[in-house]
Structure formats: C-alpha cells, structure tokens
RONURO-643887 format. One record per residue: residue in one letter; x, y, z of N, C-alpha, C, O in turn. Coordinates in steps of 0.2 Angstrom, whole numbers, plus 2048, in hexadecimal, padded with zeros to 3 digits. Layout:
<rs>
aXYZXYZXYZXYZ/...
</rs>
This chain:
<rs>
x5CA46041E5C345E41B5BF46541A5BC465415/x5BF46941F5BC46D41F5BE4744195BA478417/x5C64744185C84794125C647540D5C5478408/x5C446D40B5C146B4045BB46F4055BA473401/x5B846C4095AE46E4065AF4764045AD4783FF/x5B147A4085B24814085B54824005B34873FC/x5BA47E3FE5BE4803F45B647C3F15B447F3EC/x5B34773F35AD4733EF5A74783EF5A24773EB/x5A847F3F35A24833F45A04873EE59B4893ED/x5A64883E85A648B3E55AB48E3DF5B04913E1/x5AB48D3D95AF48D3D45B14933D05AC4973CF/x5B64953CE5B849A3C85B74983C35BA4933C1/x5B149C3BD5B049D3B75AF4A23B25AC4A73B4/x5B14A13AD5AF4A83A75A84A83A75A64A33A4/x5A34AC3A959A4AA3A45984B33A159A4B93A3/x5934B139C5944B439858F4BA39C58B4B83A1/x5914C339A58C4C539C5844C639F5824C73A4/x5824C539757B4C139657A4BF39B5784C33A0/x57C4B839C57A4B33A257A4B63A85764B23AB/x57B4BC3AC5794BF3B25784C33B357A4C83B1/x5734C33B856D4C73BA56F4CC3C05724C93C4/x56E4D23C156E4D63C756B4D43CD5664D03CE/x56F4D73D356B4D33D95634D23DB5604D73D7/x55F4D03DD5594CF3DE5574D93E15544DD3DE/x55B4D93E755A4E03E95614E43E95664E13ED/x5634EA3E65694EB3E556D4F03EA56E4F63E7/x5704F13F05714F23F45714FB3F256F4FF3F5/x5734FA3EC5765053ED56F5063E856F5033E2/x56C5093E956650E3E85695123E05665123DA/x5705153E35735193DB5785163DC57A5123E0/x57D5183D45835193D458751F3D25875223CC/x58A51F3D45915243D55945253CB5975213C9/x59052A3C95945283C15995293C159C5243BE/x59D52E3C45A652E3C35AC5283C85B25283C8/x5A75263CB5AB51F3D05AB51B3C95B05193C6/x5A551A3C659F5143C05A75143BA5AB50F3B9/x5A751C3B85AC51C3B25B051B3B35B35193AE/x5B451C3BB5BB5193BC5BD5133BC5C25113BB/x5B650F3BC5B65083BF5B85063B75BD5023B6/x5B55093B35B35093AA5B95083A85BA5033A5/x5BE50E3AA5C25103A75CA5073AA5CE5043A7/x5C85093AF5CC5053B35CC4FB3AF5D14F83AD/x5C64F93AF5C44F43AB5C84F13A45CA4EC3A3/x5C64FA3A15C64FA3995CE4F939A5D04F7395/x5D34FA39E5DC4FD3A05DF4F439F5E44F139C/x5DA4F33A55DE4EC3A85DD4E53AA5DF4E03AC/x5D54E93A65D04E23A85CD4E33AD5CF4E73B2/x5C74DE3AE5C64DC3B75C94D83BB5CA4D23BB/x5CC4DD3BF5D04DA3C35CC4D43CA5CF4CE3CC/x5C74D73CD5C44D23D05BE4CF3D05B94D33D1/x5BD4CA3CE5B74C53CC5AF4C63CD5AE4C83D3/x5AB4C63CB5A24C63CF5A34BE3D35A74B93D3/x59E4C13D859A4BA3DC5954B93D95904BD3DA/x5944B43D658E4B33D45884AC3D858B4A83DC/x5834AC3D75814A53D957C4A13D357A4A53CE/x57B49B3D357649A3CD5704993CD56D4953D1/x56E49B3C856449C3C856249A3C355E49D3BF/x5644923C356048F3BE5674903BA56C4913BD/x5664913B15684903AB56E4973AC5734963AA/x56C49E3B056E4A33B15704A43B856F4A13BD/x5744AA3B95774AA3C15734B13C356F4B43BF/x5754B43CA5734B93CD57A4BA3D257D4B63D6/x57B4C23CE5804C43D35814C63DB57E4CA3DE/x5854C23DE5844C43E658A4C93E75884CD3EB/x58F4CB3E55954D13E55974D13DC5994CD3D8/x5954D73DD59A4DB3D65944DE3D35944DD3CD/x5904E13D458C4E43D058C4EB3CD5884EC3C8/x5914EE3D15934F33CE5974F13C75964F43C1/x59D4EB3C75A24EB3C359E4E73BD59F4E73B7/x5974E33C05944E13B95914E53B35914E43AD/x58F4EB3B658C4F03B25914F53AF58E4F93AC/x5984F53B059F4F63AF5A14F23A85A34F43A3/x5A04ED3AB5A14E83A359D4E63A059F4E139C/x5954E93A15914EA39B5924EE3985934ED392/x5944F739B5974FC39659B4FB39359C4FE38E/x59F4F63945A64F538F5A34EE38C5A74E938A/x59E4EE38C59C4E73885A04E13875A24DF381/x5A24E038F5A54DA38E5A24D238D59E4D0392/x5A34CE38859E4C638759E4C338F5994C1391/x5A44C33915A44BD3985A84C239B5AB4C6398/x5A74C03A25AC4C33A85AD4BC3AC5AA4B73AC/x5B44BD3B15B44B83B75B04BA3BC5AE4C03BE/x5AD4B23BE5A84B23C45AD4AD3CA5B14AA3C8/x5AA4AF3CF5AC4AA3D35A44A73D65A04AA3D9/x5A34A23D459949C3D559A49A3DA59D4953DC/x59649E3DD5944993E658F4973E658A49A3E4/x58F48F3E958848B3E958248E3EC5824923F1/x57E48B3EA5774913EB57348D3F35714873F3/x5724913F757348D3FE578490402577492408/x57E49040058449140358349740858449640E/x58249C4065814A240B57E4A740657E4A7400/x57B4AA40A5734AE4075774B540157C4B9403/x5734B63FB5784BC3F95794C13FD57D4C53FC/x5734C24035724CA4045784CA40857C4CF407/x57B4C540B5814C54115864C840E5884CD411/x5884C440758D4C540358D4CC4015924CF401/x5874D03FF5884D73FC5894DB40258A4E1402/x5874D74075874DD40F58F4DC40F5934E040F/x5904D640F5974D941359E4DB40D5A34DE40F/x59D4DA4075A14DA40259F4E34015A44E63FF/x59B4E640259A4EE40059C4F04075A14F4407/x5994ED40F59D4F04155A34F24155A54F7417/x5A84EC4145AF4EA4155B24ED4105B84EE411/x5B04EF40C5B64F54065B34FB4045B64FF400/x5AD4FC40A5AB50340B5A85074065A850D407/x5A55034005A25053FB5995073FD59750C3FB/x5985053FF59150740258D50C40658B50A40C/x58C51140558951540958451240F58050D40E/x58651541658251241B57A51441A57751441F/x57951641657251A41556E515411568513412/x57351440A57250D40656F50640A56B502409/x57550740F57550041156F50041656D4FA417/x56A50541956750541D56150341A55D4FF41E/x55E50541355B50540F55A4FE40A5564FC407/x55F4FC40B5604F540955D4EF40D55A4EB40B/x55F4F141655F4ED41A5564ED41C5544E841F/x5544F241A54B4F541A5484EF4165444EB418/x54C4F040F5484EB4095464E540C5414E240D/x54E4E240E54F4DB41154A4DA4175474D4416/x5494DE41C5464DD42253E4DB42153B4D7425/x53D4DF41A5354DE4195364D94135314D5414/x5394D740D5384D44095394CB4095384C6405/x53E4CC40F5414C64125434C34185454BD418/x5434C641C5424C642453B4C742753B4C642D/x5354C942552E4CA42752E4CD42E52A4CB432/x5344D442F5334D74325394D443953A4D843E/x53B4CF43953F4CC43E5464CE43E54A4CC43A/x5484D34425504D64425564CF44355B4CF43F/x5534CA4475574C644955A4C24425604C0441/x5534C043D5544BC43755A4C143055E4BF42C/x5574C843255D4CD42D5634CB4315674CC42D/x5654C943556D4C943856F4C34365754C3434/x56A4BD43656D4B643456E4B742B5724B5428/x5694BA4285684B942156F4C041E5724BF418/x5714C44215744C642257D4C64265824C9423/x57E4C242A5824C142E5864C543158C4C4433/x5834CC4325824D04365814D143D57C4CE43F/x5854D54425844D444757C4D944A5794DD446/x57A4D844E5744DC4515734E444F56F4E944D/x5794E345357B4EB45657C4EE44E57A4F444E/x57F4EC4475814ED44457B4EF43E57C4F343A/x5764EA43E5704EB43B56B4EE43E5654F043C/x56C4F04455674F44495674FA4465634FE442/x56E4FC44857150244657150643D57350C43B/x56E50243A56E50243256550643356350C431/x56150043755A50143755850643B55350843B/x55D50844055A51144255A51543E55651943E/x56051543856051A43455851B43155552042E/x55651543154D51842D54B51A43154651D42F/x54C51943754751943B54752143E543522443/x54B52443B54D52B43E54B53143954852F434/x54D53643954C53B43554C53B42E55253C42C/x54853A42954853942355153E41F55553C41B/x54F54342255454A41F55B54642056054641D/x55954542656154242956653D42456B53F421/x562536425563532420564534417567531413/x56053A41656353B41156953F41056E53D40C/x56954441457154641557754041557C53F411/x57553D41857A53641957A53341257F53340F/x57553140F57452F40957A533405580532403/x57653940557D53F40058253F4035865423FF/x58453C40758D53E40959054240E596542410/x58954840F58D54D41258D54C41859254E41A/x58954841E58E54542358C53F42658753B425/x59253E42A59353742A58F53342F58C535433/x58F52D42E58952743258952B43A58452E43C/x59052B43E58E52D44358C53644858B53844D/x58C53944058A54044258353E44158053F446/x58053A43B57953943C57553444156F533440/x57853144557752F44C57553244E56F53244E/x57A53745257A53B456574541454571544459/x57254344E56D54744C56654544D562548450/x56653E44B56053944D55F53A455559538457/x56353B45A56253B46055F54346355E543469/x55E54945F55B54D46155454B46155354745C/x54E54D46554954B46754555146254054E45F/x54655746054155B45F54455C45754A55E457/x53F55A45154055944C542562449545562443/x54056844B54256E44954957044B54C575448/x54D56C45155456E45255556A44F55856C44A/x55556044E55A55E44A55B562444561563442/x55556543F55756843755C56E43856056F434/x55B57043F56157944056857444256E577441/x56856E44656F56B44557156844057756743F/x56C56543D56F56243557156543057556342C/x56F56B43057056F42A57657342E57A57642A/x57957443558057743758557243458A573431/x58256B43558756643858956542E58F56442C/x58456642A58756542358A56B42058D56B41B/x58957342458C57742059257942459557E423/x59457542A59B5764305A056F42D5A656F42E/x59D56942B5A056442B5A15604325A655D434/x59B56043659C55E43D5A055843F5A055443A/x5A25584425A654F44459E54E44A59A55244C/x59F54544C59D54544F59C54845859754A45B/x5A254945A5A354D4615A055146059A551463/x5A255745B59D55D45B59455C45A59055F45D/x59255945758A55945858855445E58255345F/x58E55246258B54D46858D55546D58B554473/x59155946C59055E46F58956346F585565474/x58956446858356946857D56546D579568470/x57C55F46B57555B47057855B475577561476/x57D55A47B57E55E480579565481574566484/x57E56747E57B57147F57457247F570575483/x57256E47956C56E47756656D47C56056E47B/x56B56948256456448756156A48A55B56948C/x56657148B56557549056257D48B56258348D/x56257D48656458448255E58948355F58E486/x55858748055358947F54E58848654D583489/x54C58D48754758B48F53F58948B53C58B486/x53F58349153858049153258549053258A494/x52B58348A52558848E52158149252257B492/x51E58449651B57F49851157F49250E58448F/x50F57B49150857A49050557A494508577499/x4FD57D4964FA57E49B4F657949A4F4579494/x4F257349E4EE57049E4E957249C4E857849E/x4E456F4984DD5724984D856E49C4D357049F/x4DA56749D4D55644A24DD5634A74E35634A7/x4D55624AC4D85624B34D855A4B24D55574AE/x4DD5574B84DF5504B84DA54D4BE4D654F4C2/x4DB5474BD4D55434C34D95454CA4DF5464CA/x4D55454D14D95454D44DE5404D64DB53A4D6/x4E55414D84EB53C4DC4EE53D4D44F25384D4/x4EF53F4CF4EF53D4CA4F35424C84F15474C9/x4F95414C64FE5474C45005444BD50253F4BC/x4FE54C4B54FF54B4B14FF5524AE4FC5574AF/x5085504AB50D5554A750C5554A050C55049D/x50C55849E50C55949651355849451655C497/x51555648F51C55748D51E55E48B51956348A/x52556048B52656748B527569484529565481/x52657048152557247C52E57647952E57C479/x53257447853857847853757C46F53357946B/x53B58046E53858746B54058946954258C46E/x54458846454958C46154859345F54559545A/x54C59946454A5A146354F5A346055459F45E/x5505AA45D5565AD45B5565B345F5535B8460/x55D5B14625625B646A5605BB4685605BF46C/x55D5BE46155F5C54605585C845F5565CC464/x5555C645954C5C845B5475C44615445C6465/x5495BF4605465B94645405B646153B5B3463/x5425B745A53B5B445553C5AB4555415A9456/x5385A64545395A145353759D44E53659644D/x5355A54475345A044253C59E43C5425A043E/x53C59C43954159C43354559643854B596435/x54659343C54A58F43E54E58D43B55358B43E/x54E58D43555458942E55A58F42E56058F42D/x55659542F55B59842E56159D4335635A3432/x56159843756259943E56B59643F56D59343A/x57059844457559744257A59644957A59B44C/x57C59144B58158E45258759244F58859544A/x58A59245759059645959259446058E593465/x59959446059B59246659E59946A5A159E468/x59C5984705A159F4735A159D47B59C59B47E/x5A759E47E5A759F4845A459F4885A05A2486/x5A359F48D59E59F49259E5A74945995AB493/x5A75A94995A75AD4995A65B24935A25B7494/x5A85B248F5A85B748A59F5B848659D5BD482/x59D5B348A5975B64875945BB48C5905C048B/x5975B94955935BC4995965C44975915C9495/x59D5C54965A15CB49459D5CE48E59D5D448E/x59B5CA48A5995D04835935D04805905D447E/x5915C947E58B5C547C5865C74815815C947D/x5845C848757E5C848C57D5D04895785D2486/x5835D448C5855DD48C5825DE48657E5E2487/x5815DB47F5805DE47B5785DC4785745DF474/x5785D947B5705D347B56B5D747F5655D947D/x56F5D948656B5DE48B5695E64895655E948C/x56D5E848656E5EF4815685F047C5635F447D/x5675EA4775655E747655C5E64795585E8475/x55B5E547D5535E447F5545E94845515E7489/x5575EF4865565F348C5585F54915565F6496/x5605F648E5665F84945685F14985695EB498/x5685F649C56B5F44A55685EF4A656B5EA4A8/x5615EF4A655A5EA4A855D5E34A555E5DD4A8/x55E5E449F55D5DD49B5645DB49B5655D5499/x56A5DF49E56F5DA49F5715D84A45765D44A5/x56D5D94AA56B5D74B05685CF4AF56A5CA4B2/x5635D04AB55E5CB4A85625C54A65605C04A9/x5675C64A256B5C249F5715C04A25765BF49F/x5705C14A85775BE4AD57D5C24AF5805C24B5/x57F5C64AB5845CB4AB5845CE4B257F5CE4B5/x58C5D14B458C5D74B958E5DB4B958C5DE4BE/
</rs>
C-alpha cells in the first residue's frame, strides 16, 4: 500500500521549456562556466540523461532539482525536457534542492550556508528547528551551515572560492582574535592546510604570544574583583614590530633546534650573551 501512494506521488513527463520557472531561491549564488559548458556539451552529445524535479504552480511548474541542467537546455534551446512532477505538498522544494546538491556534492558549503540564511529569514521566521523540518536536515547539519555566517566574513568567502575546505574553515572560525585568524587564513590558503594542521596551529596559538595586561582606570567596588579581558598582540621574532600582520609568515621548527639556533641567533640579535640567556638557551 504504501509503494502505491509513494508511485501516485508523482509522474514522468515531457513539458515544454517555457512552462518552467527557476527556483523561488536558487541555492548556488554563481555558476561554474566551464562545469555549465560541459554540462552543454555533454546534453548537446547524448541528451539529458537525468530528468528535472519539478512541482506545479498553477498552469506552469517550478523546479525543485536540476536547475543547473535547465539553464543547460535553454542554451541548446531545447522545446521540452523530461521532468519527473511531484505533488505540490508532498515535500517542501528546499528539502529536495538541499539534499539532491548535498548528496552529489555539487554545492559549495558556503553556498549552502547562504541559502540556509535566506530560508531561516524568509521561511522559518528565525526558528532553526522549522529550517530542519522544511529542510529534512539533521540539527547538527544546519547548525553547522549557519556558523559559517556567523563567523568570519573573509573565512566564508575563502570557502566560497574553494581554496579551503568546510573543516579548515571551522577550525579558523574558532580563533578568538580576528588579526590572527587573517595571518592563519591567508597561511592556511597559500600552504594548502588540512584540517589537523590549523587545529594545530590553535594549539600553539593558545600559548604563542604573551599577554599585555590593561591597567584599570577605575578602581572596582570594594569585595569586588574585575579583570579586563586580555589584549594578545601578533609580533615579529625579528623586529618585534606588530604592524603588517598580513604579512607575517608560520613555520614549524623543533623545540630543540630552536633552543640550539633560533634563540642563539635571536639573542645575537638583541644583545649577545644577555639576550640568549633571555630566550632560554644555555
């Protein structure tokens, strides 16, 4: 009973171009021209090989999956394409374009972040819970779309561009002071970082630079003990300047071998004997 209703949900037909509309909100922001032309090329070869999802809207339909290949077989100006029609009710389109771009990995996580934005404000009225049902989306999975906004502007667009991936840009989003994330984002795009490595550098990071403190200007009530948060300060080992941060540069080196040559030369450097005393060495 339950495989009839499910074949009654939905029918295969030819309809004419014309007749269909683009999604209400279109998941990808751009498109990739030379994926677009392969798509083009690949069409124009052997046909469409897999169908649109459509739904209907009145007299005309509205695509829930294949929007790329619609605009595909506009350029080849085809009259009708196959659709596959799911009843209008049946399941929300955004579910359908979430999970049909997830699942074959056509979707930038950055797109989809940005999608999941639209939806939360233009159809969920701010409720995370209602994006997972209108979506069918687990929590944890649209949570994790909506930090992407909610994080470093820079970040997300790196991600957006391709140059690294969802979980290097996590882990970016998780440095606290917005002048080292740009000095680890800009390593982590011109190193190629994997995730490990920038959950290392935050590691290193907790300890790198020493605290200044700020001095109160008012004194506190008495019994009343208040800290100011701490001010951390990216320098350079060599001048000790902390302006140019962008153009600042990680490196990994041994502990020992820094005590052996890196201190010795640091301490040479600011003053003999004195400064490599200073820096640990013996």
């Amino acid at each position: 009973m339950r495989a009839q209703n499910q074949q009654k949900s939905f029918d295969a037909r030819l309809i004419d171009t014309g007749l269909i509309d683009e999604p209400d909100n279109a998941a990808r922001s751009t498109l990739d021209e030379t994926r677009l032309q392969d798509l083009i090329l690949s069409i124009q070869a052997v046909g469409l090989i897999e169908p649109l999802v459509v739904v209907p809207t009145g007299r005309r339909f509205r695509v829930l999956a294949g929007h790329r290949r619609l605009i595909a077989c506009r350029a080849l100006k085809l009259k009708q394409v196959p659709c596959i029609v799911r009843a209008p009710g049946e399941i929300s389109g955004e579910a359908v374009t979430v999970h049909e771009n997830a699942y074959r990995e056509d979707l930038n996580a950055a797109e989809e972040a940005r999608y999941f934005g639209q939806l939360l404000k233009s159809q969920c009225e701010g409720d995370v819970d209602k994006l997972c049902t209108l979506t069918r989306q687990t929590r944890n999975y649209v949570e994790s779309r909506l930090l992407l906004l909610a994080g470093d502007a820079r970040v997300l667009e790196a991600l957006a561009g391709n140059v690294i991936s969802m979980g290097v840009a996590q882990e970016l989003n998780r440095f606290q002071d917005g002048a080292r994330r740009l000095v680890y984002l800009d390593a982590a795009i011109q190193g190629g970082a994997t995730v490990r490595t920038v959950k290392d550098w935050r590691r290193m990071d907790d300890g790198l630079a020493p605290a200044f403190p700020v001095n109160l200007e008012d004194q506190p009530a008495a019994g009343v003990a208040i800290q100011r948060p701490v001010q951390l300060t990216l320098f350079c080992l060599i001048c000790e300047g902390t302006e140019d941060v962008h153009d600042m540069e990680l490196f990994y080196v041994h502990r020992y071998c820094r005590k052996a040559v890196l201190d010795r030369i640091l301490g040479n450097l600011k003053g003999g004997d004195d400064g490599v005393k200073q820096n640990g060495s013996t």
